[in-house]
N, C-alpha and C positions, 0 to 999 in steps of 0.2 A: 585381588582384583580379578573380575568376570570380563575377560575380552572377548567379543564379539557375540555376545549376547546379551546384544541386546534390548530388543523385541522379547527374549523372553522374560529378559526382568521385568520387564513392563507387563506384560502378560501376567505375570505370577502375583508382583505390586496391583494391579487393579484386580485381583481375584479375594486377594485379602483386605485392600481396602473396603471395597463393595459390601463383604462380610461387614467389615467395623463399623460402616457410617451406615448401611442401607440394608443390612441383612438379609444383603441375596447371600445363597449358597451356589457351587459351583466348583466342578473338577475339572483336573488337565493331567493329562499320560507325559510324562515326560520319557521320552525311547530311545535310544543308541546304545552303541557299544561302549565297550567298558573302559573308562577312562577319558569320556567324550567330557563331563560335567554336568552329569546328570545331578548327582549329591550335591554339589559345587553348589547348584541351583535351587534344592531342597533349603541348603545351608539361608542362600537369598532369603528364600521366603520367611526361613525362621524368626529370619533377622529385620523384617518387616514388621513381622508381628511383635517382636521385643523392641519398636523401637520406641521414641520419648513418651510412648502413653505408656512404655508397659508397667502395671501397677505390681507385679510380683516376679517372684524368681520362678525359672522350670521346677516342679517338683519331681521329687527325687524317686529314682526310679527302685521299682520290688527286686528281688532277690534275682538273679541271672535265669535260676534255673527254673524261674515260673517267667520268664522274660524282663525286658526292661522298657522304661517309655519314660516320655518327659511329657509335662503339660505344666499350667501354671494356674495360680486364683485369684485373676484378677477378674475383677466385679466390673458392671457398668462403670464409668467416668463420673465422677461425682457430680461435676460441672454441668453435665448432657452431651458430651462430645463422644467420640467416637472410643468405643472400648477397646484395650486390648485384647488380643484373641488368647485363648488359653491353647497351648500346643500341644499336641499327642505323637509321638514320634513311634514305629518299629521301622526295623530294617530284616531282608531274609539271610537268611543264611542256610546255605546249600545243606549243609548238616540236616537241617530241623525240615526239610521240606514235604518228608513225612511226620513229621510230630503235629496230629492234630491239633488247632488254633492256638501254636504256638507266635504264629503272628499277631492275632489279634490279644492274645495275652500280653503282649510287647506295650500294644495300645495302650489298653483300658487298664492294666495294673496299674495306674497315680488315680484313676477313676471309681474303681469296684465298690467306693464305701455308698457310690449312687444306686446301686442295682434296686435297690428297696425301692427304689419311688417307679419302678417300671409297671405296667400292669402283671399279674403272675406270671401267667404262660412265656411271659418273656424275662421274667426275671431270674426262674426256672433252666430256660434256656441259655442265658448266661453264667448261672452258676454252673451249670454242666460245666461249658470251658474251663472255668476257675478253676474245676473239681470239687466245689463245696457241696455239689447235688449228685444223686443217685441218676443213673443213666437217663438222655433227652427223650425227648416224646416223640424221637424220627423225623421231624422235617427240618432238612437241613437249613431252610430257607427261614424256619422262623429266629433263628440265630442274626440273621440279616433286617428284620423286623427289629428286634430288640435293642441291635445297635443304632440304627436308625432313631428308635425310639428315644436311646440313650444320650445322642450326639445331641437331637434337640433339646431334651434337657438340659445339659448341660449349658447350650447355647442362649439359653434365658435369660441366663446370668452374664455372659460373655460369649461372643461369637469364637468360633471352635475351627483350628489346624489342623488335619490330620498329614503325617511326612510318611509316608511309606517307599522305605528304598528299598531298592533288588528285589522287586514285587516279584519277581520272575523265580525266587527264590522262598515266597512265601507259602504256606501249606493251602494245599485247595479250599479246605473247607473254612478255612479266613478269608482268603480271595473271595468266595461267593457272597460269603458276608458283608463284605468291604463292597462290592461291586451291585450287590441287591440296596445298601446302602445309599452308596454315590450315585443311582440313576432316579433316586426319590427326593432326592436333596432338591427345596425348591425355594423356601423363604424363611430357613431357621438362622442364617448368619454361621453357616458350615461350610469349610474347603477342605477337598482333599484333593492332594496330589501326590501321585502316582509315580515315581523313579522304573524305567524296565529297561532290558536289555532288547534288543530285536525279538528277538524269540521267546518263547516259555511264558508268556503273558498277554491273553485276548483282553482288550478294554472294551469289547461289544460296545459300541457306539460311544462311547468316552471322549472329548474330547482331548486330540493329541498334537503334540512339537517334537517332530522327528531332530533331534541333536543334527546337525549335517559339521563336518571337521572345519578349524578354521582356516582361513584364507591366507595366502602367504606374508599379508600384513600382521592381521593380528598375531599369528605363529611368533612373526619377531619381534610383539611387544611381549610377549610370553616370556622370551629367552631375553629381552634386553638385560637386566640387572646379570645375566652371565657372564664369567672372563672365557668366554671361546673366540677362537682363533677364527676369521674367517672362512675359513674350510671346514673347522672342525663344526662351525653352526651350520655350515649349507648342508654339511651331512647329517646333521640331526636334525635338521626340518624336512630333508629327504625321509629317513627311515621315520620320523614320527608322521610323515603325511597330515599333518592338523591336528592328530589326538592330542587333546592337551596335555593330560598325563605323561603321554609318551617322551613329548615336548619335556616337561619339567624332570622325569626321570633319567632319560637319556642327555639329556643337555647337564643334569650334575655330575654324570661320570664320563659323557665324554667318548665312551665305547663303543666300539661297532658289535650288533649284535643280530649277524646275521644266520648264526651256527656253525657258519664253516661251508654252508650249501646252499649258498646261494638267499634272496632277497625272505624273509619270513613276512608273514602280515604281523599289523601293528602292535595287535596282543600281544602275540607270542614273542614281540619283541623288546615290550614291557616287563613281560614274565620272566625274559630271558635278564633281565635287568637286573629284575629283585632275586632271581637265581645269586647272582652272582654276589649281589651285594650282603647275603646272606649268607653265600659259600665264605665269605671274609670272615667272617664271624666266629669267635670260640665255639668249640666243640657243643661243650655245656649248655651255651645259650640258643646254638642250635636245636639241641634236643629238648629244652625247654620250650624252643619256638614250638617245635611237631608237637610236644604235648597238646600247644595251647589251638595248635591250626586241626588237630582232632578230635579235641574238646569240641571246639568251632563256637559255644555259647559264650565263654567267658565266664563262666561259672566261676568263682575261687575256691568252693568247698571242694567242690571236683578234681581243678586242676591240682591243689595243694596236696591234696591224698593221692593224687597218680606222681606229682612233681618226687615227694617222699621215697614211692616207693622204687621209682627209676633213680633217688638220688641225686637230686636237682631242686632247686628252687627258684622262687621270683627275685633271688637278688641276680640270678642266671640273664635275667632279662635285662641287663641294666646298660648292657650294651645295645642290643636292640631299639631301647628307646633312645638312645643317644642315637641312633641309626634313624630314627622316626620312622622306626618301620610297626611299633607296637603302643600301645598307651596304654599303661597299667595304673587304675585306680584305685579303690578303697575297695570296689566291691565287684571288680571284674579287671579285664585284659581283654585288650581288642586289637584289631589290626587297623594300618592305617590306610589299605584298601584291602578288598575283598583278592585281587593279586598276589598279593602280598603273603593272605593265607592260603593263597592254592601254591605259589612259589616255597611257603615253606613244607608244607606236607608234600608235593610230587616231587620234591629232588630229595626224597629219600628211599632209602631201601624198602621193597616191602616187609621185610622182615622184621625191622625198626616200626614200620608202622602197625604189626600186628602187634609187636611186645607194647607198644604205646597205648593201643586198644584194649587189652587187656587187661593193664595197670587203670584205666581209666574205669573200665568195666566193674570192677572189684571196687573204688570207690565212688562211683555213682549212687544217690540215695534213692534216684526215681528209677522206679524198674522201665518205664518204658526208653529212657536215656540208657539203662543196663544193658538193656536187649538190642538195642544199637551199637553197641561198640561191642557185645558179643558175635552178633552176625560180622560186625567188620573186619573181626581176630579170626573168624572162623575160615578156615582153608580144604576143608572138606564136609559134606553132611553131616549133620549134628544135632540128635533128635532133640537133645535137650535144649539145644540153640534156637530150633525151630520151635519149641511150645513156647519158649519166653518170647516168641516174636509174635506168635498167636496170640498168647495172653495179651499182648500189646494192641495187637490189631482188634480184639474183641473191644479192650477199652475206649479204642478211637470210633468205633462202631457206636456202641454203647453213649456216644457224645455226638451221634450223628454226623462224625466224619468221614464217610464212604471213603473217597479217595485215598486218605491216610490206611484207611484200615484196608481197601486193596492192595496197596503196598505191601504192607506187612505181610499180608497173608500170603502175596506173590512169593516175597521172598521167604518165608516160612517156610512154603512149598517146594525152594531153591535149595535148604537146606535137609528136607525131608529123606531120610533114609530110603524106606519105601515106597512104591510107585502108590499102593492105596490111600496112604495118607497124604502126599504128593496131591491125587485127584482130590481128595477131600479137602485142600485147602486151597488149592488152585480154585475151588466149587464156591468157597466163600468168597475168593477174592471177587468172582464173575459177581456175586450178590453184590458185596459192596460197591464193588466200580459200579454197575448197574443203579444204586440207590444213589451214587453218586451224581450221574449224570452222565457218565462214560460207556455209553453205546456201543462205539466200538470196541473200546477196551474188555467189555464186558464179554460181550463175542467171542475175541479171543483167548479169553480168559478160557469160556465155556467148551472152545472147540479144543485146546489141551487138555483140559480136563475130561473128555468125553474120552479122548485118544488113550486114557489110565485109567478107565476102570470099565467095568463090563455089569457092574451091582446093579440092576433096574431101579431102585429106590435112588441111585446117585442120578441115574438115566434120566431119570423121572425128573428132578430138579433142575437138572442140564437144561431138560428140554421146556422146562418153563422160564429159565433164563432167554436162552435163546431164544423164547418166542416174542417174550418182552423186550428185549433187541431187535428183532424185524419190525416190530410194532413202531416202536421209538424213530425207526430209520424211514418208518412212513410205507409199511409194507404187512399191514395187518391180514391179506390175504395168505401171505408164509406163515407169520404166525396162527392161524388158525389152523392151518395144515400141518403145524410142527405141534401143536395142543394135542390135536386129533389124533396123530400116529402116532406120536410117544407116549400117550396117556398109560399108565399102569393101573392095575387092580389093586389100591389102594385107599386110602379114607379121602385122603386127596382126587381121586378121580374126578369126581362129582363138580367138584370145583373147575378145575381144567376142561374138561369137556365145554361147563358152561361158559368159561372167556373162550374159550376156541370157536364156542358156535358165536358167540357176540363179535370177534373178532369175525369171521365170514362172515356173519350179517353186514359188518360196515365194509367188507371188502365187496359184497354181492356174489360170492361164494357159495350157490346155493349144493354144492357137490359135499362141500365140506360140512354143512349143516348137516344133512341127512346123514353122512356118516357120524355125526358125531353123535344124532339121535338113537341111529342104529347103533352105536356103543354103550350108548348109555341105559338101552332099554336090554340089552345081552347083558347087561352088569346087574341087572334085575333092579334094577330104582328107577324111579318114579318121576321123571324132570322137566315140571311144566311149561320154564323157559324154553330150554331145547326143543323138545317136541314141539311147541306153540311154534316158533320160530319154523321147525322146518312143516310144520302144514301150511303157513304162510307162503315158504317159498315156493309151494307145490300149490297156491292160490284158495285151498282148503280152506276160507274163512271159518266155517261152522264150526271145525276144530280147532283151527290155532288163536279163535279172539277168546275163545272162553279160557284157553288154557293164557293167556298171553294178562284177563282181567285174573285168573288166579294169581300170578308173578306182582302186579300192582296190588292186591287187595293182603299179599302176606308182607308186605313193607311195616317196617317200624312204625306203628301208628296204624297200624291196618290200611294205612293211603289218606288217613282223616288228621291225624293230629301236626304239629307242625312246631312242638316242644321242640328243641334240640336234643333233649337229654333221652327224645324216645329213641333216639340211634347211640346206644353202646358202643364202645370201644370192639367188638366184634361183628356190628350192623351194617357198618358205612356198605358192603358190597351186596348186602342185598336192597340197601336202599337207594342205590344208583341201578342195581337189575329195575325197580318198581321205578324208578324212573324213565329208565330205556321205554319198559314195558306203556307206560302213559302216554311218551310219545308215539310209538307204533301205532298203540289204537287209537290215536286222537284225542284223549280224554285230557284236554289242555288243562282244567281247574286241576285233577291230582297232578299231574305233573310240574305243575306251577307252587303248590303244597308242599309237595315234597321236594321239590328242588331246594325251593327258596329255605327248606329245612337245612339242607345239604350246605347251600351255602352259609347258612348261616353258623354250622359245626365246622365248617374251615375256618371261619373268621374269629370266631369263641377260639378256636385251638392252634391260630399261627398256621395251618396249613394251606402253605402259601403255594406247593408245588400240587396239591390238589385243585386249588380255588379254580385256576382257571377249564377245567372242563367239568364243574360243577357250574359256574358260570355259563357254560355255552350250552349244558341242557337245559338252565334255565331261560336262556334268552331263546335258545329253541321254540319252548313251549310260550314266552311272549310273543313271539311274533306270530304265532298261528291265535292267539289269543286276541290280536291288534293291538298289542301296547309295547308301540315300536320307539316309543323315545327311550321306555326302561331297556328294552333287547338294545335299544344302541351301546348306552352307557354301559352294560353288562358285558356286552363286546368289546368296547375299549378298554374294560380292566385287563378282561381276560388277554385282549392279542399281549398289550404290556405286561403281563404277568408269565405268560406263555417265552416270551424274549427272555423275558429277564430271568426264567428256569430253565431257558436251554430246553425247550419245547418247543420250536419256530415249527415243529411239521402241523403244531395243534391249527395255526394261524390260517391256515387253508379252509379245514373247517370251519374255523369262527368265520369264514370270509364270506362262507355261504350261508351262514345265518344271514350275513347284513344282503345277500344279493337278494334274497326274497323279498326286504324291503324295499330296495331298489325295484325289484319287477312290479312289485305293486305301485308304486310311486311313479313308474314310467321312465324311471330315468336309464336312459338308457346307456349311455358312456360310462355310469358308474358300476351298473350290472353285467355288464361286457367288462370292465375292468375286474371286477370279483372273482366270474367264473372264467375267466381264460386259461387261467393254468388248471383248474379243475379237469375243462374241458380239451388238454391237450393243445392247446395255442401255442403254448411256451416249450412244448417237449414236455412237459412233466405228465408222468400218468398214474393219475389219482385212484384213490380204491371205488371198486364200484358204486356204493350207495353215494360217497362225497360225488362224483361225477353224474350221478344217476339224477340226485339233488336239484346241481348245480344247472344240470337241462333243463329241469323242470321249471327252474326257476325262469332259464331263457324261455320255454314255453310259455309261460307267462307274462312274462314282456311282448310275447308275438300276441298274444291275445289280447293284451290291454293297449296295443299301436296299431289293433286292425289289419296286421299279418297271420291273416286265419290257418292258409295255408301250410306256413312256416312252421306255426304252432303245432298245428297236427301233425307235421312231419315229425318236428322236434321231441312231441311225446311219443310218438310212436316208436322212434327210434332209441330212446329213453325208456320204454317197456321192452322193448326185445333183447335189450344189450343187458351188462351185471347190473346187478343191484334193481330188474326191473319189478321186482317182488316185493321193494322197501315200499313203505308208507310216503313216503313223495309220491314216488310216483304210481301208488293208487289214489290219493286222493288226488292226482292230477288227472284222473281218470274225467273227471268232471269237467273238467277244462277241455279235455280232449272230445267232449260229446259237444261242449261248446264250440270251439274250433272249427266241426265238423259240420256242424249244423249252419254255422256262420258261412261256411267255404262251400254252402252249397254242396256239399257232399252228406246227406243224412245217412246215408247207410252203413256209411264208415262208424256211425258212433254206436251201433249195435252192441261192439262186441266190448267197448269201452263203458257202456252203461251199467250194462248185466256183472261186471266185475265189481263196478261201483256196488251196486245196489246189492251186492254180495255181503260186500265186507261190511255197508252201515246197516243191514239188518243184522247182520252176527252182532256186533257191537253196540248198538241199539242208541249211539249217541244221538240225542237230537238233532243237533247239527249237520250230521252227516245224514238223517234221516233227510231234513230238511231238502239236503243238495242232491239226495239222490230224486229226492218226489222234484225239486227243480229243474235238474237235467230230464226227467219221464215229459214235465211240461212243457219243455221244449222244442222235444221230438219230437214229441208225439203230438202239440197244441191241446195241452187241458187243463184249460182252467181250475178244474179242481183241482189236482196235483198242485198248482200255485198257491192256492189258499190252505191248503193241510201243509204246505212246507213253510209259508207265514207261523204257521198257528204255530209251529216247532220248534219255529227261531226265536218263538216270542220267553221259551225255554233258556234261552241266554245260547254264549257260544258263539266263537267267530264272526265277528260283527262285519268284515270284509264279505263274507260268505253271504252272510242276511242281505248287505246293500244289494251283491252282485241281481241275489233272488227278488228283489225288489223294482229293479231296475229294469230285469226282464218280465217281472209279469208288469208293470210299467208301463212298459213297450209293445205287451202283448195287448193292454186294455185301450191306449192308444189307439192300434192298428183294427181296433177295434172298434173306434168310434166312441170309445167310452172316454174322454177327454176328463170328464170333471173325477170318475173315477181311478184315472191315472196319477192323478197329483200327488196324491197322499204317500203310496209308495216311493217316485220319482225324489218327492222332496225327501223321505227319509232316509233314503240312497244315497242321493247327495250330500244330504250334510256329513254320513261316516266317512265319504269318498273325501270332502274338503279336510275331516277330522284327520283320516289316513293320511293326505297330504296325495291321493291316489287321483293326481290331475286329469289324465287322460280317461279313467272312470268318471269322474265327475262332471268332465266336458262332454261327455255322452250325455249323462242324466240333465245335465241344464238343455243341451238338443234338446232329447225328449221333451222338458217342461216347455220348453219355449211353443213345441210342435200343440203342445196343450193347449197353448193362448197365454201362459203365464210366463210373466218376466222376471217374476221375483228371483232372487239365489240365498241360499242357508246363508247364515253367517257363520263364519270360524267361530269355537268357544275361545271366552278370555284366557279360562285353565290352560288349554291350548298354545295361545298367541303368548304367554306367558313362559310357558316350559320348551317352546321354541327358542327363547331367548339366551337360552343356559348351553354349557359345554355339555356333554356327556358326565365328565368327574363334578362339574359345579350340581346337578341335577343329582347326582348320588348323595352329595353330600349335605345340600339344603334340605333334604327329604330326612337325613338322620338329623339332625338340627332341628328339623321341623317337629320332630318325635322326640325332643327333650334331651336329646344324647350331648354328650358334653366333646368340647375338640378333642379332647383323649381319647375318648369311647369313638369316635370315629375314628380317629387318623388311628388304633388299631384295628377295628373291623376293615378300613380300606387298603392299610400296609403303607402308610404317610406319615409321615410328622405332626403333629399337632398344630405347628406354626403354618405346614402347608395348609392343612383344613381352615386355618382362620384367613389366610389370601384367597382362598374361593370363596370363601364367607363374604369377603371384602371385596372382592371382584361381582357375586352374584346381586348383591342388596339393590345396587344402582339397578338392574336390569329388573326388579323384581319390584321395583316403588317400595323398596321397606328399609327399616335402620336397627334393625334389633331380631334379637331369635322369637322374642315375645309374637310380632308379625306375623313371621314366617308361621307359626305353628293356626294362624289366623286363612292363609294360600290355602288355594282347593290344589294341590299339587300333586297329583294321582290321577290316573287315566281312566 
């Protein structure tokens, strides 16, 4: 019986119901210390799920040493009534917390015969864990994809349990899996819940029930069925303070277990408990205990060949389980809490524990189990200890398990004789932690490792860790100053160099650019990016656009095609350089080409820890395009994909995509909410181009609310500060002659024109041509320059850009007395400005018509009034629907469930007057 939790039985009971009858899905962290009832409560829910509907038994769990898991097969309810859930159970165990997805092995072992029905790249990724596949394709995160995928499957048939205890004990790269998982779960009739300790386990936004101890009522229905003496119970609801555990252990023996020194916490007094009750214990059955508490899996093959060769077996344990302290089945040995086996492995000698390790060592079949209990016998460096921990770590590598295989390679390194090889595995671990997700750790990894060797080639590596660390930490200005200095004369130079100058590009680092040009032209090669970039920074259009359209025009596909398969397995980074390179020079069509290329080779491939800044260059290059409902939706995946990989510094960025919306839109609360911490509001101090940006963007809102003044301050002070070299804020240079001219200040906009009309003659974009001959007819009143910047726009390109040009010669033919020849431009101003949703633009251009004689105003398009109606992810997903793709083929290219994609499906219809995909494919749904 569960006293005093009550709330959370209910909590757990409607999380599984809901699953049965209505196929929500839904997670909950269950947290407290050890012996609170966290399991207790796992136990609840199991027993929820098995209760009078359940149609089958748990099935029976794979061999120990590949894990263990329960689930069961029961079908829908025949009748139409609520299904039983089928259950999947692992629990952690301290031992395995380096043994890559030995957790989620736990899981899905009663499951694996599903893998086939996954799409490949995810089926792939699951057999890595199995082991049945040759090494993963690197992203850790599409492991997290597949299960995802898997759960809903399975959940077709019957809505689906997952129990995960001592999560706090699980291997990381199951966690990510398990947690990239549980944050997509939306409508497949799937729960998991979560068992952790206080510590060693983030649920990043999960929701959780902190355990809190019971009260001194329920404590003494805990103890009621005890024969204790009245004192002898007040003392044991003293020393157990509420822990229920503590409560049931300490109230059977009745002991004070305080050590002799005064008051211990709870644990320790629990621990101090099963000490004892196990110091009782024959010798034999004790040492049989430490076998099985440094096994720790319960393996039998295992335990029996070390029991053997110590001279011991499982008939040893027969006291134990009369003790109820162990439960030995057909196909393992377990403990009856995780106390229990730390009580029996610490109250022994160490010297017992390495002979144990040993024996266990020599019969282990899995070498990476080997090499575990070899480093744990090991008592001083031992080269040949350390390569069997390497080999280990390569393997966990090799299966995309950074974190595990950091581990390994840490202690590899611990065991290393020599300081060279010491550095050289300390160097791998910086990589894995790094691939893992572990920034800091990697760090540290890399400054030990720096401190052991003196090799420039190790130097070299070092310092690309490290630079990828500052970057991660949100400080790509260090990184590109640690590229630059440590770069080496090697075949790798070339490379480094050029993220070092990209890296100062986005910090506005123009110090670091030019040295890194200057290295690379001393190295005697040829490097258009770099050079391009630093004649930029030096305002040099003539040299840096030409060399900047070479960088776009050598992209996979020359910058034209938009195959995915024209990006090789060796491409991806010159096809994100020709992306960078699009944006710089404005050339929104290639960069929208190739981006959308880009994303589209993350979504084919599970790369789910790339997708998101593949994403923000593409919604970049939409919104300078004007197709701001697609950059929203692109923005939402990315911030949620950006969280959910432990990339939160990306979210800043993505934030200033959407403020640019905002500034054209007028809204001003929401554009001031975007870039405040860009711009230092919050304390936080962003890299130069992100801040440079994010001005501009406020300059922009000062120029569409009739704050002229402000505006010009705001870009002017946005060109003198970093990053005033990036592409914002030259093509804000435009805005800034507008500002200026607006604010009654013409002369100010001299120097801001002549920059303009710099870089759109180097670059020859129409568009930019366009704006530069619009800003000349501004200043200067000439009518021609209005009409050759028409004729340019009529070239396509920036349709915000056209209105603005429209608007103002408009206004010019207006003040002009030309009323009837005003119309035409005014009105087609207007309608993009209503299309943009760019109110406070649009309420100028209706002025002007009104100032015409005309009353009329554009009408919004239906397409429009229509794709207003959708979320961000419902707009993603009718548009693949719309294009034949089936809910599997979406819910993998979006990282969902299949049952998700069909509730937006079900959510969008009504908003969209349709009942079928047939329809849908019928929608003008594109901008």
């Amino acid at each position: 019986m569960l006293y005093g939790r009550d709330a959370e039985r209910e909590r757990l009971t409607r999380l599984v119901d809901d699953a049965s009858t209505r196929r929500r899905s839904g997670s909950l962290v269950l947290r407290g210390e050890a012996g609170i009832g966290k399991s207790a409560l796992l136990g609840h829910a199991a027993d929820v799920a098995s209760g009078p509907r359940r149609a089958a038994a748990d099935v029976a769990s794979g061999p120990r040493d590949h894990a263990a898991g329960e689930g069961e097969n029961a079908g829908p309810d025949a009748a139409g009534a609520a299904s039983s859930p089928r259950v999947l159970r692992a629990t952690g165990v301290e031992a395995e917390r380096d043994l890559a997805y030995a957790g989620l092995l736990q899981l899905l072992w009663p499951v694996q015969e599903r893998l086939s029905r996954l799409p490949d790249p995810q089926a792939d990724a699951l057999r890595t864990v199995f082991g049945s596949s040759g090494p993963g394709r690197g992203d850790r995160f599409l492991t997290g994809l597949a299960l995802l995928t898997l759960l809903a499957d399975l959940a077709d048939e019957a809505p689906v349990l997952c129990l995960v205890d001592d999560v706090q004990w699980i291997d990381t790269a199951s966690v990510d899996a398990l947690l990239f998982a549980a944050r997509r779960l939306s409508a497949e009739g799937v729960v998991m819940v979560f068992a952790a300790r206080d510590d060693g386990f983030a649920g990043h936004g999960l929701p959780e029930i902190e355990l809190t101890r019971l009260d001194r009522a329920d404590a003494a229905r805990v103890l009621a069925g005890r024969r204790l003496t009245p004192d002898r119970r007040d003392r044991v609801m003293a020393e157990a303070d509420g822990n229920p555990l503590a409560l049931l252990e300490l109230g059977a023996t009745g002991r004070r277990h305080d050590g002799g020194h005064g008051p211990l916490p709870v644990t320790d007094r629990v621990l101090a408990a099963f000490r004892a009750q196990i110091g009782r214990l024959p010798e034999r059955t004790r040492l049989m205990m430490l076998v099985a508490a440094a096994e720790a899996r319960g393996h039998l093959p295992t335990l029996l060949g070390a029991a053997t060769a110590l001279d011991v077996s499982l008939d040893d344990l027969e006291p134990a389980e009369q003790a109820r302290l162990v439960e030995v089945t057909g196909t393992s040995v377990s403990f009856r809490h995780p106390l229990v086996r730390a009580a029996a492995y610490q109250g022994t000698s160490l010297a017992r524990r390495v002979t144990v390790h040993r024996a266990l060592a020599a019969a282990a079949a899995d070498p990476d189990c080997r090499a575990r209990h070899r480093a744990a016998a090991a008592t001083a460096p031992d080269e040949d200890v350390a390569a069997d921990l390497e080999a280990a770590a390569v393997r966990a590598r090799d299966r995309a398990a950074g974190a595990a295989a950091a581990a390994l390679f840490q202690q590899a390194a611990q065991l290393t004789p020599d300081t060279g090889g010491q550095a050289r595995r300390l160097t791998e671990a910086a990589g894995a932690a790094l691939s893992a997700g572990g920034a800091d750790r990697a760090g540290e990894l890399a400054v030990r490792a720096e401190g052991l060797t003196a090799d420039p080639a190790a130097r070299t590596r070092l310092a690309r860790i490290r630079a990828a660390v500052e970057f991660e930490r949100g400080d790509p200005r260090q990184a590109a100053r640690i590229l630059v200095a440590e770069v080496a004369d090697d075949r790798g130079a070339a490379a480094m160099l050029r993220m070092g100058a990209s890296y100062a590009w986005l910090s506005g680092d123009a110090e670091a650019i030019r040295a890194a040009a200057e290295r690379s032209a001393a190295a005697g090669y040829r490097d258009p990016l770099i050079q391009g970039m630093a004649h930029l920074a030096d305002d040099d259009f003539a040299r840096g656009v030409p060399l900047m359209r070479e960088v776009l025009e050598g992209a996979p596909g020359g910058g034209r095609r938009t195959d995915v398969s024209d990006a090789g397995p060796e491409e991806p980074g010159a096809l994100v350089e020709a992306i960078h390179a699009g944006l710089i020079l404005g050339d929104d069509d290639a960069a929208i080409r190739l981006a959308t290329a880009e994303v589209a080779r993350c979504r084919e491939r599970g790369l789910a820890g790339e997708l998101a800044g593949a994403l923000q260059r593409l919604a970049q290059a939409q919104v300078a395009a004007g197709l701001f409902r697609d950059a929203e939706a692109n923005v939402a995946e990315a911030i949620t994909i950006a969280r959910d990989t432990g990339r939160s510094q990306r979210v800043g960025r993505l934030e200033i995509v959407l403020a640019w919306v905002a500034a054209v839109q007028g809204d001003e609360e929401r554009c001031r909410a975007l870039t405040d911490d860009a711009l230092g509001v919050g304390g936080r101090s962003a890299p130069g181009a992100e801040a440079a940006a994010a001005a501009c963007a406020r300059g922009l809102l000062d120029l569409g609310l009739g704050r002229y003044d402000d505006a010009f301050d705001r870009l002017e002070e946005a060109r003198r500060g970093p990053g005033g070299f990036t592409t914002a804020v030259t093509v804000a240079n435009a805005d800034q002659v507008e500002a200026a001219v607006r604010a009654g200040r013409p002369e100010r906009a001299e120097p801001a024109l002549r920059r303009f009309e710099e870089w759109a003659r180097a670059g020859g974009l129409p568009w930019a041509r366009a704006v530069a001959l619009r800003s000349h007819a501004l200043l200067h009143d000439d009518e021609a320059a209005y009409a050759e910047a028409l004729r340019l726009h009529d070239k396509g390109g920036r349709p915000f850009q056209r209105a603005r040009t429209e608007l103002l010669y408009g206004e010019w033919l207006r003040r002009a007395r030309r009323r009837s020849d005003a119309r035409a431009p005014l009105r087609s101003a207007l309608e993009v400005f209503e299309r943009l949703r760019a109110e406070a633009w649009a309420e100028r251009a209706r002025t002007e018509l009104r100032a015409t004689g005309e009353s009329a105003t554009a009408a919004r398009p239906a397409a429009a009034d229509l794709l207003e109606r959708l979320t961000p992810q419902e707009l993603q997903v009718v548009r693949l629907a719309a294009e034949g793709n089936s809910s599997r083929d979406i819910a993998a290219q979006l990282f969902l469930s299949p049952r998700t994609v069909e509730y937006h499906l079900y959510k969008a219809y009504p908003k969209l007057g349709v009942s079928s995909r047939r329809e849908l494919a019928r929608l003008e749904l594109t901008r």
